[in-house]
C-alpha positions as CSV (number, residue, x, y, z in Angstrom):
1,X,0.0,0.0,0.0
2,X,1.8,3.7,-1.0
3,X,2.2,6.3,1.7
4,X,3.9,9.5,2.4
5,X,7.4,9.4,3.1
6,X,9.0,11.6,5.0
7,X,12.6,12.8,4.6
8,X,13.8,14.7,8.2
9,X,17.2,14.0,7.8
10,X,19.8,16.0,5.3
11,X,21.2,13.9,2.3
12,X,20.9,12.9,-0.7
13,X,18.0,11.5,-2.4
14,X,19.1,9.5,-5.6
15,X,17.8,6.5,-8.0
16,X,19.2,3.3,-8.8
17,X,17.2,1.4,-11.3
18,X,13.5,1.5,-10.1
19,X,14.5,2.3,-6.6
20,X,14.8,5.4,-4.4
21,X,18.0,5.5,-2.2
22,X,18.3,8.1,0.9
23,X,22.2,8.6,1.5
24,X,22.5,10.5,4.8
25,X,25.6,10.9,7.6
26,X,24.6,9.2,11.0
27,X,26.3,8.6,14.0
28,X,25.3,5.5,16.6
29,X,23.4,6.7,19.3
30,X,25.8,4.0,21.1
31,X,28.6,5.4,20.4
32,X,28.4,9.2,20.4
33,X,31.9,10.1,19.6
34,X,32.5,7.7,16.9
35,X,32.9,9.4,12.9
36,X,29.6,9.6,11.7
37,X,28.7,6.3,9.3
38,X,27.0,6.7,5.4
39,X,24.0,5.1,5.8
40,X,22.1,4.2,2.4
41,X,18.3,3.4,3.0
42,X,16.2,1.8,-0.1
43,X,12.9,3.4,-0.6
44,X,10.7,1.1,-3.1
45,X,9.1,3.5,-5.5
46,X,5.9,1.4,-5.3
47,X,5.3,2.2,-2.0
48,X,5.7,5.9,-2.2
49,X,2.7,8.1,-2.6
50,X,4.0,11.8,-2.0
51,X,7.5,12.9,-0.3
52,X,7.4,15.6,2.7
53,X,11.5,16.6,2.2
54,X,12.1,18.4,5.6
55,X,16.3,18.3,5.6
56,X,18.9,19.4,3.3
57,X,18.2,17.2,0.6
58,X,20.3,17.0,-2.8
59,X,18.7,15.6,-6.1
60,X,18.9,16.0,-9.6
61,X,16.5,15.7,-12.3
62,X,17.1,12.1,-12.5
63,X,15.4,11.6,-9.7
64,X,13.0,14.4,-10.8
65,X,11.9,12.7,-13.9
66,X,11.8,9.5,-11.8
67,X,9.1,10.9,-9.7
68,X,7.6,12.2,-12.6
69,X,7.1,8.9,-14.2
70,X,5.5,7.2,-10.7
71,X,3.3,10.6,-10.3
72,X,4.9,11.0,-6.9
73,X,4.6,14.7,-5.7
74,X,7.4,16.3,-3.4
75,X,6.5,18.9,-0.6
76,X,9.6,21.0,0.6
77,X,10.0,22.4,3.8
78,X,12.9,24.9,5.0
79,X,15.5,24.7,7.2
80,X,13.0,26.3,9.6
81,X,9.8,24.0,8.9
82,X,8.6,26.4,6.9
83,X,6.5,25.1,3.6
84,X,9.0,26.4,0.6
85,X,6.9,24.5,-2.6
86,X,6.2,21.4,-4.1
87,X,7.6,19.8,-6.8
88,X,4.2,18.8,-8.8
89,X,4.6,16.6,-11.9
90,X,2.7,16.8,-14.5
91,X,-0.8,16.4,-14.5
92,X,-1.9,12.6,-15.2
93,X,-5.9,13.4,-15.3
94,X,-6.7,16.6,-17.3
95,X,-10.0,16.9,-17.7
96,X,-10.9,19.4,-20.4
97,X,-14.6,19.5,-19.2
98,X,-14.1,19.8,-16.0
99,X,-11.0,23.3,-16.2
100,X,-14.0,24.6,-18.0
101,X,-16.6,24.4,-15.3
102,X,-13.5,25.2,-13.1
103,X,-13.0,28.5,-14.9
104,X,-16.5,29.1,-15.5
105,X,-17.5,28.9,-11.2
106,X,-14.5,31.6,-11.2
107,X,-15.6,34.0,-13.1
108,X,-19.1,34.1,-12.2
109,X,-19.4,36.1,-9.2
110,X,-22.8,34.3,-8.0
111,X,-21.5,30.6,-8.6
112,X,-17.9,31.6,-6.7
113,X,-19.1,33.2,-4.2
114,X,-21.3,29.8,-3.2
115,X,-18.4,27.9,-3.1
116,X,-16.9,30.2,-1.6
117,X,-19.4,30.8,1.2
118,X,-19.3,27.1,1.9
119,X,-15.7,26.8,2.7
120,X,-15.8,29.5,5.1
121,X,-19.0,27.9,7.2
122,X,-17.4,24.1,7.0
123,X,-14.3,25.6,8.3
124,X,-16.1,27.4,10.8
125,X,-18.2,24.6,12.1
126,X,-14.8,22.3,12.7
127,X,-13.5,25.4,14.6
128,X,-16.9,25.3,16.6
129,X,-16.6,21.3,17.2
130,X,-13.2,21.8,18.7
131,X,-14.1,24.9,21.4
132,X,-17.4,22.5,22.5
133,X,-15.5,19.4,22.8
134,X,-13.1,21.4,25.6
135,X,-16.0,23.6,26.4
136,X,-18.2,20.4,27.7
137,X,-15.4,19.0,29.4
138,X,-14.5,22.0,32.4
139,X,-13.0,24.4,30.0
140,X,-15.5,27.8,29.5
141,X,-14.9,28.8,26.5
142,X,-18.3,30.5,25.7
143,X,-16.7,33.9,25.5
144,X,-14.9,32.7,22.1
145,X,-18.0,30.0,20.7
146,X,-20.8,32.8,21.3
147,X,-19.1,35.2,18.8
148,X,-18.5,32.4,16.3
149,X,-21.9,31.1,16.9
150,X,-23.0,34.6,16.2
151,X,-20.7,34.7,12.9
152,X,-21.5,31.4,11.4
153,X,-25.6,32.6,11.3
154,X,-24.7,36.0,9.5
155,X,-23.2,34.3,6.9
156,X,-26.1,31.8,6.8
157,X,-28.6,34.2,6.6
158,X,-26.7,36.6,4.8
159,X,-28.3,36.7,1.1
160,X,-24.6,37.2,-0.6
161,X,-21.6,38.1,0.3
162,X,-18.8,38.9,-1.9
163,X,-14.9,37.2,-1.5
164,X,-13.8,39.9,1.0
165,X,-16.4,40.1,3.3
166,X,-16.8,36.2,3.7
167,X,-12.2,36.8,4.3
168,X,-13.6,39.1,6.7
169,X,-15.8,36.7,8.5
170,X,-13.3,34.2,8.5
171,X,-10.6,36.4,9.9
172,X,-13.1,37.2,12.5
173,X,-13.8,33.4,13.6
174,X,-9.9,32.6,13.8
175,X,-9.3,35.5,15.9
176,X,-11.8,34.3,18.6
177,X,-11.0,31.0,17.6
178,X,-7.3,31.5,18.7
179,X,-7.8,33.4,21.8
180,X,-8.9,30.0,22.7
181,X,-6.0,27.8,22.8
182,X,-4.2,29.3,26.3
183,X,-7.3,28.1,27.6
184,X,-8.0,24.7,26.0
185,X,-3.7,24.0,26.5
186,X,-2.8,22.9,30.0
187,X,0.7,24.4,29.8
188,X,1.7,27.6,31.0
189,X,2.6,29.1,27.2
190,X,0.7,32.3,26.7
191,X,-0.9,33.0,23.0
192,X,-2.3,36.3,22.8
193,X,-2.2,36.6,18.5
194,X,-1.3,34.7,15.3
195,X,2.0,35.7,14.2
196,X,3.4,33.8,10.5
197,X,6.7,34.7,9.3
198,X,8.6,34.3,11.5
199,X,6.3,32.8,14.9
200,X,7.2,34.7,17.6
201,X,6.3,31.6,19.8
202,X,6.0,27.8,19.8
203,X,2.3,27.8,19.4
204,X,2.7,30.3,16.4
205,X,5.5,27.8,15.3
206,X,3.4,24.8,15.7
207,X,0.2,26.1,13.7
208,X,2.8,27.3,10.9
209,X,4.1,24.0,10.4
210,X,0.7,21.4,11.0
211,X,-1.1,24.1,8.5
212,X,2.1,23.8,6.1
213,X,1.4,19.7,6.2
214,X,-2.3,20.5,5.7
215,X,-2.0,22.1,2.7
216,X,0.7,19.9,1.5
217,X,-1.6,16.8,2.0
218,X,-4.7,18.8,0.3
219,X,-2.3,19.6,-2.5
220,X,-1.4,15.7,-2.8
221,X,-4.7,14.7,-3.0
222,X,-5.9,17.1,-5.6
223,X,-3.4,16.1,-7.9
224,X,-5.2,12.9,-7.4
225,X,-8.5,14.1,-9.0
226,X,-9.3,15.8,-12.1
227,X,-9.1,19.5,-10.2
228,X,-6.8,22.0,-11.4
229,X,-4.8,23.4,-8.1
230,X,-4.1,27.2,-9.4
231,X,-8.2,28.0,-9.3
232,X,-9.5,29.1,-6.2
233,X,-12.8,30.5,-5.3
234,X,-11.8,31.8,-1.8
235,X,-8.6,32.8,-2.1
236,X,-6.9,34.4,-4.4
237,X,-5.5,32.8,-7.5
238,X,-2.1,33.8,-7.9
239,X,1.1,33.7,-10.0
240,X,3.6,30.4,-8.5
241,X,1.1,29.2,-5.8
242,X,-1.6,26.3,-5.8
243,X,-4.7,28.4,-4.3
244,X,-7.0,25.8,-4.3
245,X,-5.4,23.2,-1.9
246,X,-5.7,26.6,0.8
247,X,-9.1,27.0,-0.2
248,X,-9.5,23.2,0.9
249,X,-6.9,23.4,3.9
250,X,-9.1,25.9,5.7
251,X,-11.4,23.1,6.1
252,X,-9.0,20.4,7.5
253,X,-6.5,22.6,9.3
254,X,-9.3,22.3,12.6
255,X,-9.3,18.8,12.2
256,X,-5.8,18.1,11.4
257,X,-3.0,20.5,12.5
258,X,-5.1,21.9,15.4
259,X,-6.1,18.5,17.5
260,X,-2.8,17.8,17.2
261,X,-1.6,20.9,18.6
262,X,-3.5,20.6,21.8
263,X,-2.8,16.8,21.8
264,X,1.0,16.9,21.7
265,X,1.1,19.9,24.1
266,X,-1.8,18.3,26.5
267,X,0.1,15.0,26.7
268,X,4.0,16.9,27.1
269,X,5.0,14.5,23.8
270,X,6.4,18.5,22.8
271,X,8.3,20.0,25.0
272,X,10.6,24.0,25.4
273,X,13.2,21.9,24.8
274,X,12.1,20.5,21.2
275,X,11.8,24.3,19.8
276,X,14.6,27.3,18.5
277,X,14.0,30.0,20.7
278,X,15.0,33.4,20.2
279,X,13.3,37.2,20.9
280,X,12.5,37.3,17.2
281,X,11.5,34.0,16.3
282,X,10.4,30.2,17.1
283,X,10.9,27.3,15.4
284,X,10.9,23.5,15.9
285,X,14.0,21.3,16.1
286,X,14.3,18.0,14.2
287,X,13.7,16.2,17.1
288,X,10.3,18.3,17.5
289,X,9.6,17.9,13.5
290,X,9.9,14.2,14.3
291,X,7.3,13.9,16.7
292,X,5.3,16.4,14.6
293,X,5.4,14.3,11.6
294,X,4.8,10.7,13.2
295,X,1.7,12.0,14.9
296,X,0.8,13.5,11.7
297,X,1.1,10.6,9.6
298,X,-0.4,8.5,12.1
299,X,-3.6,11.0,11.9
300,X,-3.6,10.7,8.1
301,X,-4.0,6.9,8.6
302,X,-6.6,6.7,11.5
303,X,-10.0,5.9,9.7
304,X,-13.6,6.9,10.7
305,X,-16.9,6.0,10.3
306,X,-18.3,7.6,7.6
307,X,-21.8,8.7,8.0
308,X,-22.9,8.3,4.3
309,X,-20.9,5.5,2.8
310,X,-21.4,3.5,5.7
311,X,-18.1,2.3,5.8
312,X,-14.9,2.9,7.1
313,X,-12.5,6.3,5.7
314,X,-9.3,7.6,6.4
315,X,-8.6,11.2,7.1
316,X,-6.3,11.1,4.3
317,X,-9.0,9.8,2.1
318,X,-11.8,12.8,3.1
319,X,-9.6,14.9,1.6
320,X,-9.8,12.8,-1.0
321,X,-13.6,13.0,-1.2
322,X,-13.6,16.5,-0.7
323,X,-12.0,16.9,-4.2
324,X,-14.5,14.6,-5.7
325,X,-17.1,17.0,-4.2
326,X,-16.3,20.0,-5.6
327,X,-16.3,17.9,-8.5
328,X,-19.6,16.8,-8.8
329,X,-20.6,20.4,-8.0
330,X,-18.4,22.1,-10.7
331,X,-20.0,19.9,-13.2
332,X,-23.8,20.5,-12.0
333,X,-23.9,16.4,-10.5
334,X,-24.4,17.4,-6.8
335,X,-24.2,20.3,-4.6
336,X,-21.3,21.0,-2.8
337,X,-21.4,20.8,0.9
338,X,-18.5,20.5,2.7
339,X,-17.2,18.3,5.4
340,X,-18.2,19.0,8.8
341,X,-17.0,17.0,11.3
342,X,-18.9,15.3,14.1
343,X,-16.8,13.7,16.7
């Protein structure tokens, strides 16, 4: 069965024959003092879905045209954590019918703004299952859910809004949403705003990097589908970015990046020590990134009982269906609704 891989180390990625190879300097935990050792690890192409490349990692475009030919996408992340770009071959499912109707929900005002609009309130109402799942269990949080509460039914009732005032709303929700977390964590770490490049703190650090994964994950999975990744409908499209796997991020980041947040810090699995502290900035370590990433990719597998296909789904493959949603909406099948979250 493929899966992600995930490269923390620095090396070198290279290919021998129809196998991957990870080349990187290690040094036995035994024998700390010892000259580090060359360590070459296969990685069997067939088992490879996407690659998360977090270290220094050198390549060239044999290995590029290699991953091309297996359809395996590559996320990059900087020395910091920090999501760089992805290396996105080319497109194995072009669908002339459906960049049409892509297009076409773009550039009608009405028909993007729907989409839009239903982004926002599924993103909203995973934001509102996480403050009552602490909220019902000692934590008051009714000072941050009565405003979203209060935000969620405007845009409900709302007849139309246009792309800025449903960013507004959104803004809006996060804010509240965020003044949240030195409540729902039981540590002593203080979180009074969201700060990007660079976080100021290890709670700014940790929601940069889980919503960095997020939208790395989304992007995997769209390349999956028929979906062209550079339109959007709530964000932006821009030159050199794929706007659509953010539009779809907003949905999952709740779900994803944020229970893991509060798990890890809950449970002391991250710790001061695993972060790169300075007045200016905060970052996570390699050994932080580690945990990070094995919590993350054990999320990704964990499955679900799925309300309406009756059967059991991984959180990797709602994203999945999300795409194939939007599908069937963009081509006038079924309305688009998108994925709330019930547990």
């Amino acid at each position: 069965m493929v899966r992600p891989y995930y490269l923390s180390k620095s090396g070198r990625l290279s290919r021998k024959d129809n196998t991957l190879y990870f080349e990187s300097e290690e040094v036995d935990p035994a024998k700390p003092d010892a000259e580090p050792k060359t360590i070459k690890r296969p990685i069997p192409v067939e088992d490879v879905d996407t690659l998360f490349i977090f270290g220094e990692v050198d390549l060239n475009t044999k290995v590029l045209n290699f991953l091309a030919q297996h359809k395996i996408a590559a996320h990059i992340f900087n020395y910091y954590g920090y999501y760089s770009g992805s290396y996105y071959p080319r497109e194995y499912l072009n669908s002339g019918f459906v960049m049409v109707k892509q297009v076409e929900h773009y550039i009608k005002p009405k028909l993007r703004n729907k989409i839009a609009r239903e982004f926002v309130l599924a993103a909203a109402s995973n934001i509102l299952r996480n403050l009552k799942y602490y909220h019902n269990r000692g934590v008051d949080l009714s000072p941050q859910i009565e405003p979203i509460q209060t935000a969620i039914l405007d845009i409900e009732t709302a007849k139309e809004l246009e792309i800025p005032e449903l960013m507004g709303k959104e803004g809006y929700i996060r804010s509240h949403y965020y003044q949240a977390f030195t409540a729902i964590l039981k540590t002593d770490l203080e979180f009074t705003k969201r700060v990007r490049r660079p976080p100021d703190n290890i709670i700014n650090a940790l929601i940069s990097f889980g919503n960095g994964m997020v939208y790395a994950a989304c992007l995997t999975q769209i390349y999956r589908t028929t979906l062209n990744p550079t339109i959007s409908y709530l964000h932006e499209p821009g030159e050199r970015r794929f706007s659509l796997s953010l539009d779809i991020a907003e949905i999952f980041k709740p779900i994803l990046a944020d229970r893991l947040i509060f798990k890890l810090l809950n449970n002391r699995e991250l710790q001061e020590s695993h972060f790169d502290q300075d007045l200016n900035y905060c970052y996570l370590k390699e050994s932080g990134r580690r945990i990070f990433i094995a919590a993350f990719d054990e999320k990704l597998k964990t499955t679900i009982e799925h309300r309406k296909l009756k059967r059991k789904v991984s959180y990797e493959r709602l994203i999945r269906l999300e795409c194939y949603k939007l599908v069937k909406h963009l081509t006038e099948m079924e309305e688009y609704v998108g994925f709330r979250a019930w547990w």
